[in-house]
PDB file of N, CA, C and O in Angstrom:
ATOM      1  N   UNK A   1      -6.546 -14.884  -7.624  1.00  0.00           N
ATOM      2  CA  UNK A   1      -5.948 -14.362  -6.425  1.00  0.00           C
ATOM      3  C   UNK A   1      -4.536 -13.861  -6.759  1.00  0.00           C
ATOM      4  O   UNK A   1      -3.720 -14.542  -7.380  1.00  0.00           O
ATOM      5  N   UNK A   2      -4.295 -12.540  -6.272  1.00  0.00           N
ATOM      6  CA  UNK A   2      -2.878 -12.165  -6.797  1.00  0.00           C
ATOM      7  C   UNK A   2      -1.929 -12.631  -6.048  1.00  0.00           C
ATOM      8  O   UNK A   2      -2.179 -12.696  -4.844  1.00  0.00           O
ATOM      9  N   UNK A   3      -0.640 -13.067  -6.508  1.00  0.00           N
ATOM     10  CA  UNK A   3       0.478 -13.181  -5.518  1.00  0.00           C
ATOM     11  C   UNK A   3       0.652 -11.780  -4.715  1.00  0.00           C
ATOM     12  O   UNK A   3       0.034 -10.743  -4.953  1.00  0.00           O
ATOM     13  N   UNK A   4       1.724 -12.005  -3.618  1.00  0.00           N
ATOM     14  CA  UNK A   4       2.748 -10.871  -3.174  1.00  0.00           C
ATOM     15  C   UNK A   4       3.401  -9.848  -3.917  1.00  0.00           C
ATOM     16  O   UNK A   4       3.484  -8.641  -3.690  1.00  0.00           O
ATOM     17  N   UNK A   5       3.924 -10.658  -5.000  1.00  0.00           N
ATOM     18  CA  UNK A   5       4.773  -9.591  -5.743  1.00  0.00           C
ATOM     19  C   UNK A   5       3.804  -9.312  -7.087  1.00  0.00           C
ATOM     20  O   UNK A   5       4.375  -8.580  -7.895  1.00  0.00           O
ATOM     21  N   UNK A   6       2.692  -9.664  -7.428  1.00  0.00           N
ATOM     22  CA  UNK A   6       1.887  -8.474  -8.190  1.00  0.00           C
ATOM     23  C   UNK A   6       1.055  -7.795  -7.378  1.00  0.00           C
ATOM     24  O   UNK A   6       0.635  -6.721  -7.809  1.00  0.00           O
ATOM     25  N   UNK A   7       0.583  -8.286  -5.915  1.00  0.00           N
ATOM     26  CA  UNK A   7       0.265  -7.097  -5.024  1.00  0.00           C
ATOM     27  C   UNK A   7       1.340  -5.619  -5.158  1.00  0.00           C
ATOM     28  O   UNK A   7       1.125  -4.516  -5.661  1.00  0.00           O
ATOM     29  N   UNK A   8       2.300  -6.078  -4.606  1.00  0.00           N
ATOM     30  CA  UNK A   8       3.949  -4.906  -4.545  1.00  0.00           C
ATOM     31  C   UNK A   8       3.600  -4.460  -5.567  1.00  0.00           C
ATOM     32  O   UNK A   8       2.697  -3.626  -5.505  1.00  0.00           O
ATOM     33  N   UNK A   9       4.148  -4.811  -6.893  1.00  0.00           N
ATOM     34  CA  UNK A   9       3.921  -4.314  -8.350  1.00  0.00           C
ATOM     35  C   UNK A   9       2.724  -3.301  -8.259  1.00  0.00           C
ATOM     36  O   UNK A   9       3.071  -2.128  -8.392  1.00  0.00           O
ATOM     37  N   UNK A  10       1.656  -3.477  -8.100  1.00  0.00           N
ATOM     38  CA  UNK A  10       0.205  -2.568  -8.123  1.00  0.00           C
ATOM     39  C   UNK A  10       0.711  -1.334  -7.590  1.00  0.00           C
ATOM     40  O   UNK A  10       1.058  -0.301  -8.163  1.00  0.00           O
ATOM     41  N   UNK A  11       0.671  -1.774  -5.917  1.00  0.00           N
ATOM     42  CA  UNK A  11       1.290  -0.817  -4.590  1.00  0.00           C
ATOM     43  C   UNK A  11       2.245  -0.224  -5.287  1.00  0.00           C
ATOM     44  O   UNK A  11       1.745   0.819  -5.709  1.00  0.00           O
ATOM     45  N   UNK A  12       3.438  -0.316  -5.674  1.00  0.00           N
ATOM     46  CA  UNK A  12       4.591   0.681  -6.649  1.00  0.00           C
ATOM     47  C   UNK A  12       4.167   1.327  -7.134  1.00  0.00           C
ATOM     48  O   UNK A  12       4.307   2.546  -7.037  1.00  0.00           O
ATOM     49  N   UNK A  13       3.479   0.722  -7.851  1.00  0.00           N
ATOM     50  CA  UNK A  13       2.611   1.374  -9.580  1.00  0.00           C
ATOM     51  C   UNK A  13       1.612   3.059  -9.113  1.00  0.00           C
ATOM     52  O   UNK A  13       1.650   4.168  -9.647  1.00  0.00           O
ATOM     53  N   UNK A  14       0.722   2.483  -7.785  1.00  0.00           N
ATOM     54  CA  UNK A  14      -0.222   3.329  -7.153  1.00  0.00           C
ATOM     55  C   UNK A  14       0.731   4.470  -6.470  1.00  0.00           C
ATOM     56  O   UNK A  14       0.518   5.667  -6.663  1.00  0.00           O
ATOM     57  N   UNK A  15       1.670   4.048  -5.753  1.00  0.00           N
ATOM     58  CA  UNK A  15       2.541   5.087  -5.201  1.00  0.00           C
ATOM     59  C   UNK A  15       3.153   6.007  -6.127  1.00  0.00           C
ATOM     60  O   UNK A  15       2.895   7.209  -6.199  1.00  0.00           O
ATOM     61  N   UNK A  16       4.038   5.322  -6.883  1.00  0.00           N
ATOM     62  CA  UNK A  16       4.590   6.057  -7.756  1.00  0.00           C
ATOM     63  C   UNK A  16       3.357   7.347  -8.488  1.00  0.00           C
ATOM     64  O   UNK A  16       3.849   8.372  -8.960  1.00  0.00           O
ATOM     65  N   UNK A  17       2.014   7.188  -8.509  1.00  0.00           N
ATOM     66  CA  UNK A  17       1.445   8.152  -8.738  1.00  0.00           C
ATOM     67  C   UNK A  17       1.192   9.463  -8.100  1.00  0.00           C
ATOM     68  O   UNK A  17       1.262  10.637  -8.463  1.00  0.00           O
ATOM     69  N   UNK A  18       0.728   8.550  -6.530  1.00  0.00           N
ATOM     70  CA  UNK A  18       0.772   9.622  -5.940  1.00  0.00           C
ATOM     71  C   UNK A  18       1.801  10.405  -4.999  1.00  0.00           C
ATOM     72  O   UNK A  18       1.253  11.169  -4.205  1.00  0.00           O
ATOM     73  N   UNK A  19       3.210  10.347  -4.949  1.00  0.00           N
ATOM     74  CA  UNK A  19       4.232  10.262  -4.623  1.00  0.00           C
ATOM     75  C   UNK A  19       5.004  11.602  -5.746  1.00  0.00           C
ATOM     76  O   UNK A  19       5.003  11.687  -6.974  1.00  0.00           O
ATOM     77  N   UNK A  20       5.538  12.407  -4.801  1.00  0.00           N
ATOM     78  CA  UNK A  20       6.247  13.496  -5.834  1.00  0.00           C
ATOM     79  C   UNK A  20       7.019  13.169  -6.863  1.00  0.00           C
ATOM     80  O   UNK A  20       7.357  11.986  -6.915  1.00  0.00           O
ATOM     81  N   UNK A  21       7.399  13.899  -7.712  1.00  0.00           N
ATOM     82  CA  UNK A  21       8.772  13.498  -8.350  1.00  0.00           C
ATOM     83  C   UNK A  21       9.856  12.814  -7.319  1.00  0.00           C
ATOM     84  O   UNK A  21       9.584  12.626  -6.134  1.00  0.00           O
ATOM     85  N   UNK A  22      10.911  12.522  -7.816  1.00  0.00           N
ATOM     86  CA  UNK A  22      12.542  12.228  -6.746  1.00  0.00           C
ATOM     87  C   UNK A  22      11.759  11.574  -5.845  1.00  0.00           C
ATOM     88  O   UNK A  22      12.162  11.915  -4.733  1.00  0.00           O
ATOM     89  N   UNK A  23      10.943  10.890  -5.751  1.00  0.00           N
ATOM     90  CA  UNK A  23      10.900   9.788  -4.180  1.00  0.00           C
ATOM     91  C   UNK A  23      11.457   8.664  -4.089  1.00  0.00           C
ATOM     92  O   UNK A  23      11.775   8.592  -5.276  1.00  0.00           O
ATOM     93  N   UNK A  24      11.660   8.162  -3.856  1.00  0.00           N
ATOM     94  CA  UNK A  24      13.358   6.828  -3.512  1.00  0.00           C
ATOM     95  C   UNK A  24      12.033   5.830  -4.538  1.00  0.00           C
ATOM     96  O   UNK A  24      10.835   6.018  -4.752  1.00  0.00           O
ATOM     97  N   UNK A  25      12.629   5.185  -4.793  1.00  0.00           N
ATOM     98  CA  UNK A  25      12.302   3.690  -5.616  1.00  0.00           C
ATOM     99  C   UNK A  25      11.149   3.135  -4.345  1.00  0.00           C
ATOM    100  O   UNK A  25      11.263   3.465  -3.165  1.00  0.00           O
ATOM    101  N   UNK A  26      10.093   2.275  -4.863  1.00  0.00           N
ATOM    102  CA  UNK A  26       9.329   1.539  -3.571  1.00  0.00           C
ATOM    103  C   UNK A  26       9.497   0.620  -3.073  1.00  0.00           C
ATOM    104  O   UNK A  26       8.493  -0.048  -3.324  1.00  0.00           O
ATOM    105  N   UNK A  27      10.299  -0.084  -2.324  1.00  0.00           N
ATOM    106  CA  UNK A  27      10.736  -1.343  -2.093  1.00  0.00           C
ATOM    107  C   UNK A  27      10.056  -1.386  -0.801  1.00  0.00           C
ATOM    108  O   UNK A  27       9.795  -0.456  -0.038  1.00  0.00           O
ATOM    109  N   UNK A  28       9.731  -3.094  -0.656  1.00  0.00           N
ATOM    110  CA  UNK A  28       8.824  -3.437  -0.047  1.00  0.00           C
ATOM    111  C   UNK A  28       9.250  -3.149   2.062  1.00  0.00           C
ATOM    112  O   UNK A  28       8.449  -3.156   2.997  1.00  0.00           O
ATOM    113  N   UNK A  29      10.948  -2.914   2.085  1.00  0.00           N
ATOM    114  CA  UNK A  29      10.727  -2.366   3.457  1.00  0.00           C
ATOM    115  C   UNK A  29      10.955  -1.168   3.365  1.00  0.00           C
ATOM    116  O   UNK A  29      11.772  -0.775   4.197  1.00  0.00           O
ATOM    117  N   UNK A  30      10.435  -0.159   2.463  1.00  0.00           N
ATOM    118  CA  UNK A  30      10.534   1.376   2.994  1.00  0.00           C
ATOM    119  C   UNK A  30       9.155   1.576   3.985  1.00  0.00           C
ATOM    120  O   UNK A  30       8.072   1.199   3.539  1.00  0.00           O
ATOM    121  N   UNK A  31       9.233   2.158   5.289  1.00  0.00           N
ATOM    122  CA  UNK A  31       8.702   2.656   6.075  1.00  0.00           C
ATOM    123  C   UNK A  31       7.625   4.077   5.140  1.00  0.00           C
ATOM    124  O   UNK A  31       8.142   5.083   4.656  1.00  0.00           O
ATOM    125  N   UNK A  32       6.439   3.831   5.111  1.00  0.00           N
ATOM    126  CA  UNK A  32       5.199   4.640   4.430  1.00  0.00           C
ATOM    127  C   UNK A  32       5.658   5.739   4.757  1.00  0.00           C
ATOM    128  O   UNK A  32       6.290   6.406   3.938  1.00  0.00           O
ATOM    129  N   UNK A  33       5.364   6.321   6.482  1.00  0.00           N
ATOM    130  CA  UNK A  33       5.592   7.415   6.973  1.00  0.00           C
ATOM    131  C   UNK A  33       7.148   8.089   6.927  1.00  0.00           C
ATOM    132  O   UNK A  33       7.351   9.297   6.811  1.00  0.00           O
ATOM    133  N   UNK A  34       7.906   7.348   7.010  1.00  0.00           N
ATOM    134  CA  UNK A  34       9.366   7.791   7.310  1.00  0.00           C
ATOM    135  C   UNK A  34       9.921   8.249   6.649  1.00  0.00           C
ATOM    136  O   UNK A  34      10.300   9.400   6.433  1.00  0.00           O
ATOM    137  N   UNK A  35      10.113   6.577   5.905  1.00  0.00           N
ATOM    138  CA  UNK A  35      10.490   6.827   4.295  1.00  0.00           C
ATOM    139  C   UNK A  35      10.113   7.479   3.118  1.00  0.00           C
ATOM    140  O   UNK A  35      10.714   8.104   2.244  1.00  0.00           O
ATOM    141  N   UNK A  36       8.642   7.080   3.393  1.00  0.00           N
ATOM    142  CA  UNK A  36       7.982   7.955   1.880  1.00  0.00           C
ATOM    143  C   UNK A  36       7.117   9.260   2.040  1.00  0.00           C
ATOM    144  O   UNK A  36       6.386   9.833   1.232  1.00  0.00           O
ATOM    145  N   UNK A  37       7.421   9.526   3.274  1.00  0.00           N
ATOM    146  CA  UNK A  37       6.706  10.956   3.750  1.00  0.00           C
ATOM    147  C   UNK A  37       5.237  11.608   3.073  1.00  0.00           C
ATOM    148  O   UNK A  37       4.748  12.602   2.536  1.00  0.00           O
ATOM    149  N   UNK A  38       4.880   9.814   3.692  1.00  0.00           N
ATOM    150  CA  UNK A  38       3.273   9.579   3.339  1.00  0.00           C
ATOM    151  C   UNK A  38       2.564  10.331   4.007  1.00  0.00           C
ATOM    152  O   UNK A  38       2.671   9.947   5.171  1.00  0.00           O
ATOM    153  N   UNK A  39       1.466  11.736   3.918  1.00  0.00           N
ATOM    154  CA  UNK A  39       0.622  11.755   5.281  1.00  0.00           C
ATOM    155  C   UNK A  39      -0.653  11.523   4.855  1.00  0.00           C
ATOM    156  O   UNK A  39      -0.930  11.319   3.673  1.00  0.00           O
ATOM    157  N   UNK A  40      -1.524  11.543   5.835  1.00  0.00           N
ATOM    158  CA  UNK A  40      -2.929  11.019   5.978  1.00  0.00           C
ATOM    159  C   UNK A  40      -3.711  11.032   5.020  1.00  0.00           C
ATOM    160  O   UNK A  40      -4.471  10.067   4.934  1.00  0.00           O
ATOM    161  N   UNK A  41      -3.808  12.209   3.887  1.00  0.00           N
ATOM    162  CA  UNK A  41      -4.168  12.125   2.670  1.00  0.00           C
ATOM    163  C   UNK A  41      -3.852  11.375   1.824  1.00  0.00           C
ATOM    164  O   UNK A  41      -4.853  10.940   1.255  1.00  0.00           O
ATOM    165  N   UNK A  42      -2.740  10.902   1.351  1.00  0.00           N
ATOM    166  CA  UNK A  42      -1.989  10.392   0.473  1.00  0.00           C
ATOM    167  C   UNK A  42      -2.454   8.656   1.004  1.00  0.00           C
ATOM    168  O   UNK A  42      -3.134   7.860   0.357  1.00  0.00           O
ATOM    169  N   UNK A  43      -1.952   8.491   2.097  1.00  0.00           N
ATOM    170  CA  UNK A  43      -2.471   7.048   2.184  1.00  0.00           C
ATOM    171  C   UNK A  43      -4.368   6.732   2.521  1.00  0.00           C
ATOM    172  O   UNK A  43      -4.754   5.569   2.397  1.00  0.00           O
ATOM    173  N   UNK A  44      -5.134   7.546   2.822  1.00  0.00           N
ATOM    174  CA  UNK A  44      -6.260   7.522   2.500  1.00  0.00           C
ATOM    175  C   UNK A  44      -6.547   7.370   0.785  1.00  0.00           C
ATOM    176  O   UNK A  44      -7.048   6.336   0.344  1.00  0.00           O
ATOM    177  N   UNK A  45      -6.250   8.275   0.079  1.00  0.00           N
ATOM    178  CA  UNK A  45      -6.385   7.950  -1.714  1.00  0.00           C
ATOM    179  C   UNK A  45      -5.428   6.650  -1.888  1.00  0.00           C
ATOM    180  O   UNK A  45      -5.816   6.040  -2.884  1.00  0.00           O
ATOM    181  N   UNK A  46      -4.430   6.069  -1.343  1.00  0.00           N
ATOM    182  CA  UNK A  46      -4.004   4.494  -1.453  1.00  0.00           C
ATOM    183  C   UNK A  46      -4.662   3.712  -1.368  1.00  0.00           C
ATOM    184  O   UNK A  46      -4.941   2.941  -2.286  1.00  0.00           O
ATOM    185  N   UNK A  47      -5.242   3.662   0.106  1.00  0.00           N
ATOM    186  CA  UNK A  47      -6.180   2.673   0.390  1.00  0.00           C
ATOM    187  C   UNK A  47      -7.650   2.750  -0.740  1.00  0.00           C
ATOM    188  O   UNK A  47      -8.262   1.710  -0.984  1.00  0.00           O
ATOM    189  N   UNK A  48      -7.914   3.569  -1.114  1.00  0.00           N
ATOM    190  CA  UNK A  48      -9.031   4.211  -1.869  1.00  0.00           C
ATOM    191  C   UNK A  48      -8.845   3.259  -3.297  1.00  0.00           C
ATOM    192  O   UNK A  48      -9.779   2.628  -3.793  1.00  0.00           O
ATOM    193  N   UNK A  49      -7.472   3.287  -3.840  1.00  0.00           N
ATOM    194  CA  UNK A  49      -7.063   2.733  -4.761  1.00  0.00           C
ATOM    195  C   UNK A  49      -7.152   1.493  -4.678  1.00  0.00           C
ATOM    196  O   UNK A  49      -7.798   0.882  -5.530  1.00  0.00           O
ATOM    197  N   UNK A  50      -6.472   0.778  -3.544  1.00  0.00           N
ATOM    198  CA  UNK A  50      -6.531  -0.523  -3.253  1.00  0.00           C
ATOM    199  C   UNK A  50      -7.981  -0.860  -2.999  1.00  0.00           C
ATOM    200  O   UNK A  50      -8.404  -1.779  -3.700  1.00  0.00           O
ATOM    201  N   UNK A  51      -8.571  -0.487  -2.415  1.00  0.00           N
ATOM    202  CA  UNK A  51     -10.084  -0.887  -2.292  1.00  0.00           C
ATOM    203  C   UNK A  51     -10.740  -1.434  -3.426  1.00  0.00           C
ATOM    204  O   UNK A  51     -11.128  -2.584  -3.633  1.00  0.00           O
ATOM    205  N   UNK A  52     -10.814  -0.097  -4.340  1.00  0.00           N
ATOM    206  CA  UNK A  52     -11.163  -0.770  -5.710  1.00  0.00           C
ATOM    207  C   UNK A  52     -10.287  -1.580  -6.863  1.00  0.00           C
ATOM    208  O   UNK A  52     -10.936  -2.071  -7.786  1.00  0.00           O
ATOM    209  N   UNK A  53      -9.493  -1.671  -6.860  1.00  0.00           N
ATOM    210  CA  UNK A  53      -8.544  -2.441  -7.700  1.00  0.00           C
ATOM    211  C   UNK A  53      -9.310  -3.940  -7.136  1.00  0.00           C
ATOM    212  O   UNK A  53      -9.987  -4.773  -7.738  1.00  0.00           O
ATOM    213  N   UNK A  54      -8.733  -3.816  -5.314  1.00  0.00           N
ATOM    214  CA  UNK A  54      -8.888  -5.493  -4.943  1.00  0.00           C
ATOM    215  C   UNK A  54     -10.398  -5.691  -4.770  1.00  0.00           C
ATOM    216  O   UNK A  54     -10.794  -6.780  -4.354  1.00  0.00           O
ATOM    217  N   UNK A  55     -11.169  -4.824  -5.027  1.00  0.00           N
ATOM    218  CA  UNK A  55     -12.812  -5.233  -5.054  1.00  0.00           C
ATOM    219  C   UNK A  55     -13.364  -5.674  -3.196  1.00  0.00           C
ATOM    220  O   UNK A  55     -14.345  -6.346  -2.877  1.00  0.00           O
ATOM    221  N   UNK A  56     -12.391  -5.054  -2.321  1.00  0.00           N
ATOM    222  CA  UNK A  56     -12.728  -5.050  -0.650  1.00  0.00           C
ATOM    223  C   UNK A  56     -12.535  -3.829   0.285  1.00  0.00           C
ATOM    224  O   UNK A  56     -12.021  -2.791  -0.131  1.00  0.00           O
ATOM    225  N   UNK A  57     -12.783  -3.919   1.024  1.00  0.00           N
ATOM    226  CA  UNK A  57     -12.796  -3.102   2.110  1.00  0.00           C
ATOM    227  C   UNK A  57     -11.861  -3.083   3.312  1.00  0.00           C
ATOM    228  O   UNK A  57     -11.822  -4.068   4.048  1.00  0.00           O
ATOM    229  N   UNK A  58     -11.201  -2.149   3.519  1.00  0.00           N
ATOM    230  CA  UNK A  58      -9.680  -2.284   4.155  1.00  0.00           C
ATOM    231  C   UNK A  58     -10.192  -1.683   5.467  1.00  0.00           C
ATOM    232  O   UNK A  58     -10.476  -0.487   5.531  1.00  0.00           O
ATOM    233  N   UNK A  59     -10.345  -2.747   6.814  1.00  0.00           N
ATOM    234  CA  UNK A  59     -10.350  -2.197   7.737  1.00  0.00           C
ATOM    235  C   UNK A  59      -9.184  -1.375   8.400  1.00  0.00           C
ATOM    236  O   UNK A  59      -7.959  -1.472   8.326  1.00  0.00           O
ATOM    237  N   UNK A  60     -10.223  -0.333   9.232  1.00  0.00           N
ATOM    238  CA  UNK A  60      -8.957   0.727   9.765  1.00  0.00           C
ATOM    239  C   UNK A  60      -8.156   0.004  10.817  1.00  0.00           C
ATOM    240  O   UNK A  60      -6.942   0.011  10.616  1.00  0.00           O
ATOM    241  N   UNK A  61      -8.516  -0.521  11.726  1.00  0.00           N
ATOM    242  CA  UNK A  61      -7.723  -1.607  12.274  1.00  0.00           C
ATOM    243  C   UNK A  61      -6.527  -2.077  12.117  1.00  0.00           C
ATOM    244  O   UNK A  61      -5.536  -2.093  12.848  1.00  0.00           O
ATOM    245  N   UNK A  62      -6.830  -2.614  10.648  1.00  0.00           N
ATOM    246  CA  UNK A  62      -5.501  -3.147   9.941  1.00  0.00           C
ATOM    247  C   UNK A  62      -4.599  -2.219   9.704  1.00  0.00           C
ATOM    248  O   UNK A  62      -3.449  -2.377  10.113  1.00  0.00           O
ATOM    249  N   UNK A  63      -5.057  -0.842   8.843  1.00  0.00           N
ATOM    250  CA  UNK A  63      -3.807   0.188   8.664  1.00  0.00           C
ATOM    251  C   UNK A  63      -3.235   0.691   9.689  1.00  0.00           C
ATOM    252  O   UNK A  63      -2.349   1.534   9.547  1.00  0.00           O
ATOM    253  N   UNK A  64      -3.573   0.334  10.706  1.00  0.00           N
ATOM    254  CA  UNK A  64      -2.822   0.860  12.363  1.00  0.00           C
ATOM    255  C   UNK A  64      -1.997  -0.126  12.040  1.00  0.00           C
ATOM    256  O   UNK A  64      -1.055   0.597  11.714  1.00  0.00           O
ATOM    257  N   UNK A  65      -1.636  -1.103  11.886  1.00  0.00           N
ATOM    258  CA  UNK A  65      -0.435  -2.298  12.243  1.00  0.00           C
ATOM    259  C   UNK A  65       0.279  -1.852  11.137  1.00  0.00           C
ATOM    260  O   UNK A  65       1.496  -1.964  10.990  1.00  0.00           O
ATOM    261  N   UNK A  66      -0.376  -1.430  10.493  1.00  0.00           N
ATOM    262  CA  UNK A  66       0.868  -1.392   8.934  1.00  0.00           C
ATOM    263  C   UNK A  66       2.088   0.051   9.208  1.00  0.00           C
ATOM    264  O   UNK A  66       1.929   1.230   9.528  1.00  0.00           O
ATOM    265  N   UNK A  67       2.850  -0.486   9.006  1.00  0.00           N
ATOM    266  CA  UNK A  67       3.958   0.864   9.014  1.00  0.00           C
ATOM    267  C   UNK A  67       4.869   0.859   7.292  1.00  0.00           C
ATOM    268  O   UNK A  67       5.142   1.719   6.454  1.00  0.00           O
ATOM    269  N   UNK A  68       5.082  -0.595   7.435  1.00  0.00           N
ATOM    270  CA  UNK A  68       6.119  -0.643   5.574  1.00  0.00           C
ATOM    271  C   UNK A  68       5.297  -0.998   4.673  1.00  0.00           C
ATOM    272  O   UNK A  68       4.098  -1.139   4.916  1.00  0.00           O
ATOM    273  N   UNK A  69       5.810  -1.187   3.535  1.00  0.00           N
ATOM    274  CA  UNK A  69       5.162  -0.896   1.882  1.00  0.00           C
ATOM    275  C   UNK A  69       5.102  -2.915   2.212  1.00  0.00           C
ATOM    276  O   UNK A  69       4.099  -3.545   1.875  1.00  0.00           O
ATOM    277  N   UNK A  70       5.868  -3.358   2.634  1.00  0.00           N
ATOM    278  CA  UNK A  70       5.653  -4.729   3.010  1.00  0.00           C
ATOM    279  C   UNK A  70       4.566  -5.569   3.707  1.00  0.00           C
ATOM    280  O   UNK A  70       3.861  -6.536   3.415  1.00  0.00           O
ATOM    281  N   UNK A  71       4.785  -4.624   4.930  1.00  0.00           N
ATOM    282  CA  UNK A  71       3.326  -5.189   5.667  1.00  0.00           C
ATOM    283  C   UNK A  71       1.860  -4.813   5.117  1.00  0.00           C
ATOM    284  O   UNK A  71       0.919  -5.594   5.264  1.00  0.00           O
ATOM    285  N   UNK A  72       1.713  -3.475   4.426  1.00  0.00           N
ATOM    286  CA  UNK A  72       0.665  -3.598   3.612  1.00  0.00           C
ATOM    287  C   UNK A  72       0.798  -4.920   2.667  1.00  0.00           C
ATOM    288  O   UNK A  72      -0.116  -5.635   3.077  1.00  0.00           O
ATOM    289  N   UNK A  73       1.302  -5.449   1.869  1.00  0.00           N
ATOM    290  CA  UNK A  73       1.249  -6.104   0.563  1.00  0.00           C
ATOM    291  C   UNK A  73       0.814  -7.489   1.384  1.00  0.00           C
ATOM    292  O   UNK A  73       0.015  -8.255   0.846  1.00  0.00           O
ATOM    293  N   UNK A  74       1.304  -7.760   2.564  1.00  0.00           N
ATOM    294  CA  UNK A  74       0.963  -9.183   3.535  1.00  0.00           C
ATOM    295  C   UNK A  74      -0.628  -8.635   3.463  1.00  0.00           C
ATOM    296  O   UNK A  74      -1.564  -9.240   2.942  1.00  0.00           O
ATOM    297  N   UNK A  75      -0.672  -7.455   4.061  1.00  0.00           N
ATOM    298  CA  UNK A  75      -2.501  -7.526   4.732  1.00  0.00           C
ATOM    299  C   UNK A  75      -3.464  -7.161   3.791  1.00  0.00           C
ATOM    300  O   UNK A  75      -4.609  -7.190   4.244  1.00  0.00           O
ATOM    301  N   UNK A  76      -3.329  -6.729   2.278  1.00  0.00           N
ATOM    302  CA  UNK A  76      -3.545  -7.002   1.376  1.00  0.00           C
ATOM    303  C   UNK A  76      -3.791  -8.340   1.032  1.00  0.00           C
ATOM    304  O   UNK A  76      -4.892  -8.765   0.682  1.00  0.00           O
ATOM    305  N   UNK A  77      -2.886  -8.924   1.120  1.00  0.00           N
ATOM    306  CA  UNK A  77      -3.094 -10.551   0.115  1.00  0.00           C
ATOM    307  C   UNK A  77      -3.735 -11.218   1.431  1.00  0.00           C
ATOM    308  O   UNK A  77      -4.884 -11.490   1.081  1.00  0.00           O
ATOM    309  N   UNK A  78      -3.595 -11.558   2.571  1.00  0.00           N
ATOM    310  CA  UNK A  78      -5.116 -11.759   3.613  1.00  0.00           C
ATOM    311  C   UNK A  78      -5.826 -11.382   3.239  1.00  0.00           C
ATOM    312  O   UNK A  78      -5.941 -12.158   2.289  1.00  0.00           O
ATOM    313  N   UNK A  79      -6.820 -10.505   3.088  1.00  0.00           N
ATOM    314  CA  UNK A  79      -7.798 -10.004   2.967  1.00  0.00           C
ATOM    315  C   UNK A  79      -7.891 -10.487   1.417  1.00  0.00           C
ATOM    316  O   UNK A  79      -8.977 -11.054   1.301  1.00  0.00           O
ATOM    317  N   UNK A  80      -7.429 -10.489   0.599  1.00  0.00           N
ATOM    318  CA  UNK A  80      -8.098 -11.103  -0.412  1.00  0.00           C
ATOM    319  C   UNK A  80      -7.649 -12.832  -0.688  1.00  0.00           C
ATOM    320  O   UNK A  80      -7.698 -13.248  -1.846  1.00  0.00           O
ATOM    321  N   UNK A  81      -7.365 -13.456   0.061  1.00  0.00           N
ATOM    322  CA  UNK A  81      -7.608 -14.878   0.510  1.00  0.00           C
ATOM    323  C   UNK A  81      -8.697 -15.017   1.477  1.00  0.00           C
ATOM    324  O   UNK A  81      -8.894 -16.216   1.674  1.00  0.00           O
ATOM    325  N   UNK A  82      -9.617 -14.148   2.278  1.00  0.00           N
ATOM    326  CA  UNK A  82     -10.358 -14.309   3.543  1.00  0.00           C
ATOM    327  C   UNK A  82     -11.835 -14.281   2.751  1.00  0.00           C
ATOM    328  O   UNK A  82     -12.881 -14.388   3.391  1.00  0.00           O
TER     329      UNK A  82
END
């Protein structure tokens, strides 16, 4: 079971890919949309990533509550404790 902060670590790792050049560092309260001028594509191929890395299925449900790089890494590590 991964901690929090090798969840984050992954999540960085995954962003930083798909994320332009010059995008601010990923720290766990940058705002997805605000901050990282995530849109619907970009965090669809995230979740896509996370899916298979964590070997589950990310209800849509859940990505409605999520707004920061934080609250994903919480509903992440639920879901792979559940």
């Amino acid at each position: 079971m991964a901690t929090q902060a090798q969840i984050l670590e992954q999540i960085q790792e995954m962003l930083a890919a798909i994320l332009p050049q010059g995008a601010p560092r990923v720290t766990a309260d940058l705002d997805l949309i605000n901050d990282l001028n995530i849109d619907s594509l970009k965090v669809m191929e995230l979740v896509e990533k996370l899916e298979d890395a964590y070997d589950l299925s990310i209800p849509i449900n859940i990505l409605a509550g999520v707004r920061t790089v934080g609250e994903l890494v919480e509903a992440i590590r639920r879901l792979t404790e559940s």
